[in-house]
N, C-alpha and C positions, 0 to 999 in steps of 0.2 A: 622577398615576400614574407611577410609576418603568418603564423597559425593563424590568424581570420580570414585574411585573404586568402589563405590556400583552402582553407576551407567552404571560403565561399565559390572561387574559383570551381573548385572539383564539385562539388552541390553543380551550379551552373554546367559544367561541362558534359558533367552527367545527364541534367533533364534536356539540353540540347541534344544529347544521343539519345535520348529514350523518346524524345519527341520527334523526330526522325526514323523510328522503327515502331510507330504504330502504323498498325494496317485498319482496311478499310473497314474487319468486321467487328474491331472495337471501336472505332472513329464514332465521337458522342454526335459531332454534327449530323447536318439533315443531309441525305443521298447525293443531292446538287452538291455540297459543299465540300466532298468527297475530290473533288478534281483542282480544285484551288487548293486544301489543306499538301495535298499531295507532292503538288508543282513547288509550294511555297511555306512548310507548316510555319518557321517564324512570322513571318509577314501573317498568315492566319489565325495563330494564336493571338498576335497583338493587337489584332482588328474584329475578334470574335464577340461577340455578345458576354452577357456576365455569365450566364449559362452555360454556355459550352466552355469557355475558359475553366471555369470552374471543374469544369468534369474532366477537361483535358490535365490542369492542375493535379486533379488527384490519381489520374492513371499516373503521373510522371512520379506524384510522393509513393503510390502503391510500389512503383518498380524498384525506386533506389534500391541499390545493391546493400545497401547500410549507411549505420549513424556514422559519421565522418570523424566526430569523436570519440569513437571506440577504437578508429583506427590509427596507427602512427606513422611517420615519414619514413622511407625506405630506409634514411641514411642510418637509422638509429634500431635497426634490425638487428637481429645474431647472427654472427656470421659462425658459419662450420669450423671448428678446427682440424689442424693437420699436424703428424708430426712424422717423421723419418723414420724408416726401418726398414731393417733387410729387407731389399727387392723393391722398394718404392715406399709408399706412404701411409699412414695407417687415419683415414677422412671420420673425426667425430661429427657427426652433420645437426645441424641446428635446424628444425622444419618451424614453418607455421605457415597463415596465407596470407596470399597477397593478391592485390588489388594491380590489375596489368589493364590499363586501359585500350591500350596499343591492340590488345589479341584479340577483342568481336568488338561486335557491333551492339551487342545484348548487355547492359552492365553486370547483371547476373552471370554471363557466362566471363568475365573481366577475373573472377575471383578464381584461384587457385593452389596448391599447396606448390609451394617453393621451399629452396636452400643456396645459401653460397655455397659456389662448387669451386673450392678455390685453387683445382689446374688445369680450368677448362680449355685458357687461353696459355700453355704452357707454365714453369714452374712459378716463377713468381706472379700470374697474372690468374684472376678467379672471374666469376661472373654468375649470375644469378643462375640457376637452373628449374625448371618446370617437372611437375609429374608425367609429362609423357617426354622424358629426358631430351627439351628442347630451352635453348636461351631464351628468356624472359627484359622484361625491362617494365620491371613490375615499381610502384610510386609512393606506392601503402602498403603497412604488415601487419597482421594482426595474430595472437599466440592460438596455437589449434584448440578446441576445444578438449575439453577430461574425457577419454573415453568411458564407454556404458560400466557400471561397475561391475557386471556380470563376465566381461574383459580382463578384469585387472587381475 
């Protein structure tokens, strides 16, 4: 799959989840229409009027987690380095975030600080790692932001 398909792909995949975890007290439709979007929101969004589409439309642009072009494919990520010394291994760790679809249902909460952890899976075998030190199967990465200059 070429960079527009994947980025159209994850665009799509995205407002499919975000259109699936609106509740009823944002729901732009009228009260009645509240039990059909529920049961069925694809089928309702493609048979909605121009009006509520349109509002539905914009809660799903409001939520994106981010521009899909800012972000890059996992493969091409940094990975941590390692190197040997007395007693085991001395881990230089490469962070930034990443984009884990797989871990909610919120695309906001998809985003996370990661690093390759590379002996997670024994010596030669590594694997993504998360902030609250659990495996990830994170798609997208992006470089952490410059902390405040009152930090540095």
């Amino acid at each position: 799959m070429d960079d527009t398909m994947q980025g159209r792909y994850q665009w799509f995949h995205n407002a499919l989840r975000i259109l699936l975890n609106i509740d009823a007290r944002e729901f732009p439709g009228g009260e009645d229409d509240w039990p059909q979007f529920r049961d069925d929101p694809h089928r309702y969004f493609i048979r909605a009027n121009d009006e509520v589409s349109e509002k539905l439309y914009a809660l799903m642009e409001a939520r994106k987690p981010f521009p899909v072009a800012d972000w890059q494919p996992i493969e091409t990520a940094p990975k941590s380095t390692t190197k040997p010394v007395a007693g085991g291994h001395l881990v230089r760790g490469a962070y930034f975030l990443a984009y884990c679809p797989d871990e909610s249902t919120d695309p906001q909460g998809c985003i996370c600080v990661c690093w390759w952890e590379p002996h997670m899976h024994g010596l030669d075998k590594g694997g993504w790692q998360g902030e609250g030190d659990y495996e990830l199967r994170p798609v997208l990465w992006h470089p952490l932001p410059e902390p405040p200059e009152s930090s540095r």
